[in-house]
SETIRO-165564 format. One record per residue: residue number from 1; residue in three letters; x negated, y, z negated of N, C-alpha, C, O in turn. Coordinates in Angstrom, 3 decimals, padded with zeros to 6 digits, m for minus. Atoms other than C-alpha are relative to their C-alpha. Layout:
+-----+-----+----------+----------+----------+----------+----------+----------+----------+----------+----------+----------+----------+----------+
:   k :   r :      n_x :      n_y :      n_z :     ca_x :     ca_y :     ca_z :      c_x :      c_y :      c_z :      o_x :      o_y :      o_z :
+-----+-----+----------+----------+----------+----------+----------+----------+----------+----------+----------+----------+----------+----------+
: NUM : ALA :        X :        Y :        Z :        X :        Y :        Z :        X :        Y :        Z :        X :        Y :        Z :
...
+-----+-----+----------+----------+----------+----------+----------+----------+----------+----------+----------+----------+----------+----------+
This chain:
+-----+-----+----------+----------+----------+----------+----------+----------+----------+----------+----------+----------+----------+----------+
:   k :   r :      n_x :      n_y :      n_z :     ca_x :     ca_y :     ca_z :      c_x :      c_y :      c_z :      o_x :      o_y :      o_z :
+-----+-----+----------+----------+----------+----------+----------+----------+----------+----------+----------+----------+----------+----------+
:   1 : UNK : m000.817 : m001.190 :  000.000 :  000.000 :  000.000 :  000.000 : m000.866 :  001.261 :  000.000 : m000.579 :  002.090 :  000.863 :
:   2 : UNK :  000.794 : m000.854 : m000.082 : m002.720 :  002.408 : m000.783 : m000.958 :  000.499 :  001.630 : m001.240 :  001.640 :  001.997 :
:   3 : UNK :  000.450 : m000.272 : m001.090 : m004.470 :  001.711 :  002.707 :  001.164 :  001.202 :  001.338 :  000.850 :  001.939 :  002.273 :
:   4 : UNK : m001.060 :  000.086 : m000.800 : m000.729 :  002.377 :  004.128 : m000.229 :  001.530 : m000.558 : m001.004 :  002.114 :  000.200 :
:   5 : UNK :  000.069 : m001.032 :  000.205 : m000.597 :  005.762 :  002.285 : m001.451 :  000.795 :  000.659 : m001.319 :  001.749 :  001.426 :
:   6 : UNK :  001.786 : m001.034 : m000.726 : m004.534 :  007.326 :  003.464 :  000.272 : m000.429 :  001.241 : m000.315 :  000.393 :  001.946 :
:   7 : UNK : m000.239 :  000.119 : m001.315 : m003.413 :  005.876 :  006.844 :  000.787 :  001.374 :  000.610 :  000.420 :  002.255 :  001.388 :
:   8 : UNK : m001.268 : m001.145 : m000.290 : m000.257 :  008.177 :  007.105 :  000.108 :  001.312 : m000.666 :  001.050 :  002.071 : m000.441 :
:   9 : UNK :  000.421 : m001.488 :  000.385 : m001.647 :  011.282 :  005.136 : m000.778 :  000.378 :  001.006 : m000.432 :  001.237 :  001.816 :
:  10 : UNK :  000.966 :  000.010 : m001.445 : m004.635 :  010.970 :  007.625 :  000.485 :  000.542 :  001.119 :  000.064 :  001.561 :  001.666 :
:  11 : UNK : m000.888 : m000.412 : m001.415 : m002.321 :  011.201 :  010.521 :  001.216 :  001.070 : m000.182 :  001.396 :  001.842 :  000.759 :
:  12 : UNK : m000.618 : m001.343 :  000.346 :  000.117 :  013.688 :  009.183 : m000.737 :  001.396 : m000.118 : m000.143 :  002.470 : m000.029 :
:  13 : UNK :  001.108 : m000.934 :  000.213 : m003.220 :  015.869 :  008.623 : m000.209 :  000.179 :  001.078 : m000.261 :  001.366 :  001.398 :
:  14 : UNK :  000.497 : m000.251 : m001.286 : m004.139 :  015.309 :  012.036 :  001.168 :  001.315 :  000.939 :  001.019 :  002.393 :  001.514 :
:  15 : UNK : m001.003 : m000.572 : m000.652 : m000.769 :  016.189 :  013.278 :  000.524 :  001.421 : m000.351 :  001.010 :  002.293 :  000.370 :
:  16 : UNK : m000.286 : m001.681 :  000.448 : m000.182 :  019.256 :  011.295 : m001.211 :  001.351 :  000.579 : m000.983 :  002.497 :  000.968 :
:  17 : UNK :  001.095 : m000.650 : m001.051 : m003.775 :  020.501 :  012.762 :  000.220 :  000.556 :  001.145 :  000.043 :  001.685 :  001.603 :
:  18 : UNK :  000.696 : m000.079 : m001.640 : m003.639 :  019.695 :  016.120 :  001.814 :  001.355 :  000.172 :  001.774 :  002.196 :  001.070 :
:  19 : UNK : m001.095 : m001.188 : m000.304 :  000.354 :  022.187 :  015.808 : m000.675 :  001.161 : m000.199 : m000.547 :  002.159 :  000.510 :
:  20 : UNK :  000.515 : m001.659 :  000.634 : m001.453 :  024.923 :  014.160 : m001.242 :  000.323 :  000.868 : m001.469 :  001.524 :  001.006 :
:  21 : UNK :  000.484 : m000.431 : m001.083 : m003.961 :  024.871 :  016.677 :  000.154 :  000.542 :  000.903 : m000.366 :  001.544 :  001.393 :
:  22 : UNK : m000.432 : m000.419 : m001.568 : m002.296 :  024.896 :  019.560 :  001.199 :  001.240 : m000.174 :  001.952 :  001.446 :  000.779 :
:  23 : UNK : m000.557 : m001.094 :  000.749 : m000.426 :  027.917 :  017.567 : m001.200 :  001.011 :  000.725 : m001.334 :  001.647 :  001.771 :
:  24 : UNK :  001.276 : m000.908 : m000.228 : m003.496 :  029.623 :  017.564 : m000.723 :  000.316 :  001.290 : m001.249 :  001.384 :  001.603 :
:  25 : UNK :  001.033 :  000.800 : m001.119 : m005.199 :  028.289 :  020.497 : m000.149 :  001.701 :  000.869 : m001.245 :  002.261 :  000.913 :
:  26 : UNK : m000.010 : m000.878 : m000.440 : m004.023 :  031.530 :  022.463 : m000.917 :  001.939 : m000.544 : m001.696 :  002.665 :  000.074 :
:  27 : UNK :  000.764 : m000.598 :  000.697 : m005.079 :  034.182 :  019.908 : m001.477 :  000.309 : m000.242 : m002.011 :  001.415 : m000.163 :
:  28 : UNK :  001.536 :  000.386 :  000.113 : m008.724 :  032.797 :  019.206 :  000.078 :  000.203 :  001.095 : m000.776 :  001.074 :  001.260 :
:  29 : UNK :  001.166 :  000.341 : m001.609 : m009.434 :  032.495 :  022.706 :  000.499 :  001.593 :  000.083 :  000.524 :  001.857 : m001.119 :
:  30 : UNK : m000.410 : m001.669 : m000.312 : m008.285 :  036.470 :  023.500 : m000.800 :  000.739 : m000.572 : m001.540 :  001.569 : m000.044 :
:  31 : UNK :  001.451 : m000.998 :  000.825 : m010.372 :  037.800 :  020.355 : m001.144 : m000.460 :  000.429 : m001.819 :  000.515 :  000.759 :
:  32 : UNK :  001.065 :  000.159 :  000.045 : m013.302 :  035.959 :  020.952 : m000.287 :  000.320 :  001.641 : m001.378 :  000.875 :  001.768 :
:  33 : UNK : m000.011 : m000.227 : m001.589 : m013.158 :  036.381 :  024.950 : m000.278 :  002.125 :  000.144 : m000.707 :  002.867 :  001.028 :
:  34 : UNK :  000.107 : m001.564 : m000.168 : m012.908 :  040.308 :  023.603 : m000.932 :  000.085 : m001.068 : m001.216 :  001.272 : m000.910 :
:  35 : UNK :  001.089 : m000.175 :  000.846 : m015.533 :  040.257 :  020.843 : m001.327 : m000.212 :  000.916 : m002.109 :  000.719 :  001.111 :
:  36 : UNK :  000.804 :  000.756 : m000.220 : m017.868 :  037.918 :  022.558 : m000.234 :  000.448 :  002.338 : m000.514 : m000.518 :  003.049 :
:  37 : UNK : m000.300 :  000.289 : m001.716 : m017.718 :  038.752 :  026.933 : m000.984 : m000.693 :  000.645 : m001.847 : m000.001 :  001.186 :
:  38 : UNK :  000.900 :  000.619 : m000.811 : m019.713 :  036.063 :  028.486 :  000.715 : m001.694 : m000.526 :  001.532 : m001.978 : m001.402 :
:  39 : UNK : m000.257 :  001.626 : m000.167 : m019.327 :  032.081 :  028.900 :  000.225 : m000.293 : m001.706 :  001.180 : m000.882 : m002.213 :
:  40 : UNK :  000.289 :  000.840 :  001.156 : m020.519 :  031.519 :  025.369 :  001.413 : m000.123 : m000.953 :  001.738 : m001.092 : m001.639 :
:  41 : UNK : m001.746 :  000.010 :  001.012 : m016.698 :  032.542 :  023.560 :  000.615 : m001.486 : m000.040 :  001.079 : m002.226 : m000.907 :
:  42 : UNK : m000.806 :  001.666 :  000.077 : m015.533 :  029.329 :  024.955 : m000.428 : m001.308 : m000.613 :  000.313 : m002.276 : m000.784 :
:  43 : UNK :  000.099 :  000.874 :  000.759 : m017.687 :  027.243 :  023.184 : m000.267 :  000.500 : m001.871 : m000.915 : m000.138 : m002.702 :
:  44 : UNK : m000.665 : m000.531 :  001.406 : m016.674 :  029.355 :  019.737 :  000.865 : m000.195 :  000.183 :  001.356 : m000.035 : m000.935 :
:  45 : UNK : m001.509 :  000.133 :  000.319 : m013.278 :  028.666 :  020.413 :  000.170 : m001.120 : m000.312 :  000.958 : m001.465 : m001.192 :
:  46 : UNK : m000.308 :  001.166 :  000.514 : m014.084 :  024.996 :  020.795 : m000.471 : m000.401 : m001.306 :  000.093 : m001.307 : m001.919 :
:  47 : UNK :  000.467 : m000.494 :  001.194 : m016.168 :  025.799 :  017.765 :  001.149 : m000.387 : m000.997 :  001.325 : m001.451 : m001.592 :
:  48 : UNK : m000.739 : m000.432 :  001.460 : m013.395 :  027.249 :  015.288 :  001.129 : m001.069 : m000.075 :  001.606 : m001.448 : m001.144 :
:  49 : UNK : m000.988 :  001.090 :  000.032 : m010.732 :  024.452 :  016.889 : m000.766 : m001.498 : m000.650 : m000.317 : m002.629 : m000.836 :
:  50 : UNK :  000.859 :  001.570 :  000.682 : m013.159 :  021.753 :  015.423 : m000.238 :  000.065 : m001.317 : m000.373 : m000.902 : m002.068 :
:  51 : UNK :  000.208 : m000.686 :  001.344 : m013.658 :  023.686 :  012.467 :  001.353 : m000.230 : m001.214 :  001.379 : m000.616 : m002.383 :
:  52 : UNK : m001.024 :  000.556 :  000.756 : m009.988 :  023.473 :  011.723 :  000.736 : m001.083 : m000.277 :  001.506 : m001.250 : m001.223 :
:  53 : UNK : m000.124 :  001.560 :  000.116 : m009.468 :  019.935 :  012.406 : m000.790 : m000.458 : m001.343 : m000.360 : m001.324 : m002.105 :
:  54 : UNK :  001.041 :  000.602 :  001.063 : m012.389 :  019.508 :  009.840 :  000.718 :  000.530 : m001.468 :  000.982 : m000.146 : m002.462 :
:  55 : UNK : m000.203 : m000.261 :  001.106 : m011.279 :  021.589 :  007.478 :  001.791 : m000.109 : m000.733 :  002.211 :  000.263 : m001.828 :
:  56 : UNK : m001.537 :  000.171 : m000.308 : m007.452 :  020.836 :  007.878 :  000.081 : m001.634 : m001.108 :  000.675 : m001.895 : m002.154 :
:  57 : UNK : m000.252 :  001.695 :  000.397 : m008.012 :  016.744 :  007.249 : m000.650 :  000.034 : m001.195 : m000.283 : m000.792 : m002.031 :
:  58 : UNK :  000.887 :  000.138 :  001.332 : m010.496 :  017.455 :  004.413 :  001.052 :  000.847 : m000.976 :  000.844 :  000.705 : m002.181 :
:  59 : UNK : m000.921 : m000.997 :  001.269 : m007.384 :  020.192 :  002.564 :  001.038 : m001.203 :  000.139 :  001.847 : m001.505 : m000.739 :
:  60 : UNK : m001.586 :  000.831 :  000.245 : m004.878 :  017.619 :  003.486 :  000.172 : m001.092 : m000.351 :  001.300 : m001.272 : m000.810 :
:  61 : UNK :  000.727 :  000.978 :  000.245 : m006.452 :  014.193 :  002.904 : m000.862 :  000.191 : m001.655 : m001.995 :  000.672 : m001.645 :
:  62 : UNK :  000.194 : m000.557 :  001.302 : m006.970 :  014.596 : m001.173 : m000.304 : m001.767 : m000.040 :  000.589 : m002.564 : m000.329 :
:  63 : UNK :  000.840 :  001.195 :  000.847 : m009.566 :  011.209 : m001.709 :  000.128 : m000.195 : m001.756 :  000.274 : m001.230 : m002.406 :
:  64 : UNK :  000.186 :  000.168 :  001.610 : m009.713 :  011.935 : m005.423 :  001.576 :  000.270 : m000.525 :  002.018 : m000.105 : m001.611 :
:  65 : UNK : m001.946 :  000.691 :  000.440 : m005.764 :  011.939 : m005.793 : m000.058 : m000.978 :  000.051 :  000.003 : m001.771 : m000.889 :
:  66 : UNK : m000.930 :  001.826 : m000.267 : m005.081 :  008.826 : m003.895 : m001.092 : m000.756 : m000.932 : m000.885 : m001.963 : m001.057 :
:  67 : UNK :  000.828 :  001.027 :  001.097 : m007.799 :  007.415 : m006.399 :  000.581 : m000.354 : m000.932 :  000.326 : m001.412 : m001.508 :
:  68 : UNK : m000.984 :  000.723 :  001.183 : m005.094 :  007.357 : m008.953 :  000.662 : m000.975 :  000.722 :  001.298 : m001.641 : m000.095 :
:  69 : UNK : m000.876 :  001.341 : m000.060 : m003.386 :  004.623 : m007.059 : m000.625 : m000.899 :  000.214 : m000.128 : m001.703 :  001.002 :
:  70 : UNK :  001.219 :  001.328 : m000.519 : m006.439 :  002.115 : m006.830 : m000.652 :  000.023 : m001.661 : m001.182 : m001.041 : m001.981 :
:  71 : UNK :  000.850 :  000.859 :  001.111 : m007.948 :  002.419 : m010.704 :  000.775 :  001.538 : m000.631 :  001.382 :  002.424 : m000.029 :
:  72 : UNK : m000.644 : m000.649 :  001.217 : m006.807 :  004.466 : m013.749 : m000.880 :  001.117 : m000.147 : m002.050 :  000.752 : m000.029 :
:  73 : UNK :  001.389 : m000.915 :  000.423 : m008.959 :  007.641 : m014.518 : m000.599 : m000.319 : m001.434 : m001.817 : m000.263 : m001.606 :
:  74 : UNK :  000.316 :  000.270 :  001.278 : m009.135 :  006.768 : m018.100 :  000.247 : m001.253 : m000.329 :  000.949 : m001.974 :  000.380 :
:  75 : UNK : m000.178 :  001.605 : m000.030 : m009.584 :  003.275 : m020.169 :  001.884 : m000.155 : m000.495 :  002.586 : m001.105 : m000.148 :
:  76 : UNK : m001.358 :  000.228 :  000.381 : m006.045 :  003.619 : m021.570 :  001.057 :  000.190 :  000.781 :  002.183 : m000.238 :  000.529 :
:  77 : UNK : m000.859 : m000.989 : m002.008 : m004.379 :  005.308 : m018.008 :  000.572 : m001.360 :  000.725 : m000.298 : m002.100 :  001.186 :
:  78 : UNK : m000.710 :  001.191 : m000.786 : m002.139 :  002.471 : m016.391 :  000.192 :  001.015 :  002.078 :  000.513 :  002.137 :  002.469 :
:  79 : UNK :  000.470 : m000.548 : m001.527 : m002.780 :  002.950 : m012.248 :  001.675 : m000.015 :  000.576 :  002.614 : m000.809 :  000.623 :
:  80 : UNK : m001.435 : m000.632 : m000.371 :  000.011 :  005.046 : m010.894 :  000.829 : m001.532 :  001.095 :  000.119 : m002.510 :  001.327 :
:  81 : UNK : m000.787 :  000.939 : m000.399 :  002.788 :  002.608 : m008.979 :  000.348 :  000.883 :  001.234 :  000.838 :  001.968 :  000.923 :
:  82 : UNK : m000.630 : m000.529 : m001.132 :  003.604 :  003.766 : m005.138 :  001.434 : m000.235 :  000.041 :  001.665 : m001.394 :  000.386 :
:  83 : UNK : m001.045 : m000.200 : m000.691 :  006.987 :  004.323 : m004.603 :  000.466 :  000.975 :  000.562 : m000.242 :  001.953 :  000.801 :
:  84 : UNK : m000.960 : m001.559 : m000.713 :  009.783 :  006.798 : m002.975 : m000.618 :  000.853 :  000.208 : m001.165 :  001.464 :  001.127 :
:  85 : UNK :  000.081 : m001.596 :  000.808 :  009.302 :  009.231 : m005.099 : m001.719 :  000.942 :  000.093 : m001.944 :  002.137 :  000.286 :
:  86 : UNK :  001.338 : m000.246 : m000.153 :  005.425 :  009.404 : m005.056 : m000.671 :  000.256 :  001.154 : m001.639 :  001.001 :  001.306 :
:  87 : UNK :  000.263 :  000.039 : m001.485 :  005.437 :  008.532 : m001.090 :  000.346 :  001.949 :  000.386 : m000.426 :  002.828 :  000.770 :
:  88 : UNK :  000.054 : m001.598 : m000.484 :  007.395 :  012.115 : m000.587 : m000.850 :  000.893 : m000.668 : m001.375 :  001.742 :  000.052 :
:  89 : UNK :  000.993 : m000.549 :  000.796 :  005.275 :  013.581 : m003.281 : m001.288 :  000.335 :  000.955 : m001.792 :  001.430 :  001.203 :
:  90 : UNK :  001.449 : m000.259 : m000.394 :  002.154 :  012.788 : m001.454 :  000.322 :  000.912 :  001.992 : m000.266 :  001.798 :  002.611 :
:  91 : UNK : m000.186 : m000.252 : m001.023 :  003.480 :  013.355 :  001.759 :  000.464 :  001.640 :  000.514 :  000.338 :  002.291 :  001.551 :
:  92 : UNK : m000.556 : m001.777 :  000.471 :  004.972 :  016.955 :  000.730 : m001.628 :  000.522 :  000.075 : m002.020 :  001.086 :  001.096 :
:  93 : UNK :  000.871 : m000.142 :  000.177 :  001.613 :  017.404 : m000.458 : m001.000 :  000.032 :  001.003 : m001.908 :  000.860 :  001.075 :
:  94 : UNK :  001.392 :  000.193 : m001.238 : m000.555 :  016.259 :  002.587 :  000.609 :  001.627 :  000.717 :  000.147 :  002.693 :  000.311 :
:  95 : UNK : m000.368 : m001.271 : m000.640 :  001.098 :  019.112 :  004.629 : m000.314 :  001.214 : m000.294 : m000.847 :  002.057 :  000.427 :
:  96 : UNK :  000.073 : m001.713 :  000.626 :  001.160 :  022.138 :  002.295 : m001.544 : m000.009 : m000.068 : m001.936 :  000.768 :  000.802 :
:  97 : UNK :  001.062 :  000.164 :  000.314 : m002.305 :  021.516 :  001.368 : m001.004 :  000.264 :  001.380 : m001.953 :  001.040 :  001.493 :
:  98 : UNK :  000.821 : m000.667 : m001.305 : m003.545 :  021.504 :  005.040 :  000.196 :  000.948 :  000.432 : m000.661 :  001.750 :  000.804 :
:  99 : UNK : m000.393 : m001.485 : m000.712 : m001.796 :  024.067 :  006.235 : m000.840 :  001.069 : m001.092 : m001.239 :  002.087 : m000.526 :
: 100 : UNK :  000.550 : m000.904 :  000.609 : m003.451 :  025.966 :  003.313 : m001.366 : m000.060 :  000.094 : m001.776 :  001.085 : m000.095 :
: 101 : UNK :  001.476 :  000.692 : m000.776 : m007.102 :  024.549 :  004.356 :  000.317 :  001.020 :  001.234 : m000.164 :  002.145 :  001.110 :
: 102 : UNK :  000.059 : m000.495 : m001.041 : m006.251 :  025.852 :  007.550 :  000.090 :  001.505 :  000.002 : m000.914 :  002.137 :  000.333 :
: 103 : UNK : m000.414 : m001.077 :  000.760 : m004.436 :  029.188 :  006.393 : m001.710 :  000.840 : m000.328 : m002.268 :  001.773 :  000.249 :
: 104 : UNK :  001.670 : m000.725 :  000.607 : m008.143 :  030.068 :  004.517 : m000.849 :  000.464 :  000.886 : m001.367 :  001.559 :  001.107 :
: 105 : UNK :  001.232 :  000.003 : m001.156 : m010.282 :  029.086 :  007.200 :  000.352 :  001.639 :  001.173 : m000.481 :  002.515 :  001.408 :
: 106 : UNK : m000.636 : m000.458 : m000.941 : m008.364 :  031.152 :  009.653 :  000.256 :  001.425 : m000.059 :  000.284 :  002.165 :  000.924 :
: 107 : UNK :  000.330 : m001.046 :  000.551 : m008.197 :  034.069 :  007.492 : m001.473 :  000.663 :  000.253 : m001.839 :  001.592 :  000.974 :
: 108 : UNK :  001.482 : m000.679 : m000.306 : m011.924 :  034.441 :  007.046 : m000.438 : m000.076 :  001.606 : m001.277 :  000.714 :  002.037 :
: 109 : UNK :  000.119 :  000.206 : m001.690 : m012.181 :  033.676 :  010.756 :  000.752 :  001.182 :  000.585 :  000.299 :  001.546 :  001.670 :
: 110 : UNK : m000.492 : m001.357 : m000.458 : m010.006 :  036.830 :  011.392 : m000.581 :  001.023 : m000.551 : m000.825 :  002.039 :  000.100 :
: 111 : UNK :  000.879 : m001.122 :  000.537 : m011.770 :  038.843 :  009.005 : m001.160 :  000.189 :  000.449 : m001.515 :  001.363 :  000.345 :
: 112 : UNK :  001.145 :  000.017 : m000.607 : m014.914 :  038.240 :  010.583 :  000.239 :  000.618 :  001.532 : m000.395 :  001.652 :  001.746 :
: 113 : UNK : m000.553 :  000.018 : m001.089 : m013.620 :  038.540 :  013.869 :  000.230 :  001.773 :  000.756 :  000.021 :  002.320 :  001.839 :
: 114 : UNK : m000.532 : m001.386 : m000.118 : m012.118 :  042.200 :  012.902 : m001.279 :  000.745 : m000.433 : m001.485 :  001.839 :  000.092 :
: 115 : UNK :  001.603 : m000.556 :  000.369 : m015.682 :  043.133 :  011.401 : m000.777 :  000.417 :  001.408 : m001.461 :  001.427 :  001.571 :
: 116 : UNK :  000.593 :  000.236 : m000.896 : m016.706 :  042.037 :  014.902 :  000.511 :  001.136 :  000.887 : m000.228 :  002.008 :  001.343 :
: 117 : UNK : m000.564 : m001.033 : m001.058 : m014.361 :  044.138 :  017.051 : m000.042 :  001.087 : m000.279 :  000.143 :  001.906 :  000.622 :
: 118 : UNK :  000.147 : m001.506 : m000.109 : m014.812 :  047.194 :  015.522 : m002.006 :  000.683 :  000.222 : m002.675 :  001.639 :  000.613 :
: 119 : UNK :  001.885 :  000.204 : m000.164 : m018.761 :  046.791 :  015.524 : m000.568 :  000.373 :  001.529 : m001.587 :  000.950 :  001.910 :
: 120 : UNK :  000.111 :  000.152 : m001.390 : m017.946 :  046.226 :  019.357 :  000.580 :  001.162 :  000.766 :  000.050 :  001.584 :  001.794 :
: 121 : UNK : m000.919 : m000.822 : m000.429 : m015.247 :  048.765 :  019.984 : m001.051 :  001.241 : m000.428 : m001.045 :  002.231 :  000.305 :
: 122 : UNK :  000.467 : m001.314 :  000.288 : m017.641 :  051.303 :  018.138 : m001.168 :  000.087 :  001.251 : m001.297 :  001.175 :  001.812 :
: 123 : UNK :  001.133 : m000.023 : m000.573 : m020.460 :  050.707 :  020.226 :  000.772 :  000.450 :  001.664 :  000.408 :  001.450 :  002.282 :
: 124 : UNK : m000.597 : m000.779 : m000.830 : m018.162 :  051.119 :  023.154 :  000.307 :  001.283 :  000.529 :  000.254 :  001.859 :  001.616 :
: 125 : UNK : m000.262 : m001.870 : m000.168 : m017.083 :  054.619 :  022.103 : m000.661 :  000.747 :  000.454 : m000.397 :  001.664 :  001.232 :
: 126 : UNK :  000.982 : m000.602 :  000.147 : m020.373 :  055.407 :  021.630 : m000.820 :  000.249 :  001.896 : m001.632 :  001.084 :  002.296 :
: 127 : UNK :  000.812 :  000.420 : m001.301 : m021.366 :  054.192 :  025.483 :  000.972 :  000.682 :  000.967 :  000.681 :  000.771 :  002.159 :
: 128 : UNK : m001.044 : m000.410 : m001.014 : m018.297 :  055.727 :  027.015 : m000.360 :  001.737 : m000.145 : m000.452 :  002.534 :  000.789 :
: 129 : UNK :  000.416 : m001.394 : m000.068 : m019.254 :  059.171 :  025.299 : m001.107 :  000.259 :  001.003 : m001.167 :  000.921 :  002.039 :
: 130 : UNK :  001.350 : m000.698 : m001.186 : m022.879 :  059.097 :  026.566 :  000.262 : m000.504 :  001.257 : m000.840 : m000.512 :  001.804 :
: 131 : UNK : m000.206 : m000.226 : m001.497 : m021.500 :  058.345 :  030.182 :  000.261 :  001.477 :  000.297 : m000.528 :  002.155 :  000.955 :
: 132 : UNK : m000.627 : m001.109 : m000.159 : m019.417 :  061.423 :  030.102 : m000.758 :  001.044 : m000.281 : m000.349 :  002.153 :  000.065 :
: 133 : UNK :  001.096 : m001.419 :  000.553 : m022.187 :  063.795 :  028.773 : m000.639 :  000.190 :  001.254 : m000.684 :  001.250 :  001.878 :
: 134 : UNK :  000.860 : m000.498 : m001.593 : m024.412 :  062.875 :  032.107 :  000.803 :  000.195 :  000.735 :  000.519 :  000.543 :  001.881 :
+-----+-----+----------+----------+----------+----------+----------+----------+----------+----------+----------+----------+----------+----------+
């Protein structure tokens, strides 16, 4: 039963990813195509989409939970029992948890991003003035 549960968190992790990606997918590729102008953006986009797969299955995929249903944490701790109730539990859980993995990542990945474009946009200003002076 335990294999059956890390099977189907696993793949609920995957699957909640690969939506919120292809959410994104448009976005990322636009900023970094406007931060970044040359070939290289596209392999930061495949970059940050690998990034959130990684960091998606690792927020949503909780190893040291499902350890309570394989041995007790303590000597007196009786090892939790899978049912229903625990299945939606974990399964509630796999979701919110990635999406908030993802959520983080995705954040600092915009904050950086906006650091970037104004860094870029200033330098712009700056190149559009000294045209107009000569």
């Amino acid at each position: 039963m335990f294999f059956t549960l890390l099977l189907v968190t696993f793949g609920i992790s995957i699957a909640v990813c690969f939506g919120v990606v292809r959410i994104f997918d448009a976005p990322i590729t636009a900023i970094f195509k406007r931060i970044i102008q040359d070939e290289i953006s596209n392999a930061w986009v495949k970059y940050i989409k690998f990034a959130a797969y990684v960091v998606g299955v690792s927020g949503g995929v909780r190893i040291y939970n499902l350890e309570r249903y394989i041995s007790a944490r303590h000597k007196d701790q009786e090892i939790l029992v899978l049912n229903a109730d625990r299945w939606t539990l974990e399964v509630y859980r796999t979701v919110i948890e990635t999406l908030q993995a993802i959520a983080w990542m995705y954040l600092i990945v915009f904050i950086f991003a906006l650091i970037a474009y104004v860094i870029v946009r200033g330098f712009e200003l700056k190149k559009s003035g000294k045209n107009e002076t000569d």
